[in-house]
C-alpha positions, -999 to 999 in steps of 0.1 A, spaced: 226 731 -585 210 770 -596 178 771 -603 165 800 -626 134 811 -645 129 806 -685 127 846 -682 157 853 -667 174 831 -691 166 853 -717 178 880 -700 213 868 -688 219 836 -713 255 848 -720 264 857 -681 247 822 -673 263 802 -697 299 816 -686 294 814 -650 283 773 -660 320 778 -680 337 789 -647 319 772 -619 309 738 -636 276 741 -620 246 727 -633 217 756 -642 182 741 -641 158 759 -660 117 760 -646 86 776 -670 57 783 -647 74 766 -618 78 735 -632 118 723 -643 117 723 -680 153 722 -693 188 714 -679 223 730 -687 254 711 -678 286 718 -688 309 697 -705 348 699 -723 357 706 -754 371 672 -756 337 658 -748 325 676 -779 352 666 -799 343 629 -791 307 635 -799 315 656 -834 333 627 -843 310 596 -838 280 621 -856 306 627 -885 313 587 -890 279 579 -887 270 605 -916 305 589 -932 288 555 -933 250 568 -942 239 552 -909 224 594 -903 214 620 -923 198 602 -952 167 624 -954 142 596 -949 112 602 -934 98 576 -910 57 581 -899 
């Protein structure tokens, strides 16, 4: 698992996100030393399973409705 700084990130983000592409690896991201954020990569057919239970849940109104809750 890489390890970089929230600074280098926004420096390299497209280099870093295709080396995750290539090597699978996970990238942890740290702000002031501390671990903030967490990239992992995953398929295209991952996304396509998780596109398509978002789009039946706005299908059925179950998301998306534009209710507020306080």
């Amino acid at each position: 698992m890489k390890v970089i700084t929230v600074s280098e990130l926004k420096l390299k983000a497209t280099q870093i996100v295709s080396e995750i592409e290539s090597t699978k690896e996970e990238v942890i991201i740290t702000k002031n030393g501390k671990a903030v954020a967490w990239i992992q990569y995953f398929s295209e057919d991952e996304f396509s399973l998780t596109k398509k239970k978002t789009e039946k849940g706005k299908e059925s109104g179950k998301i998306g409705k534009g209710k507020r809750h306080l």
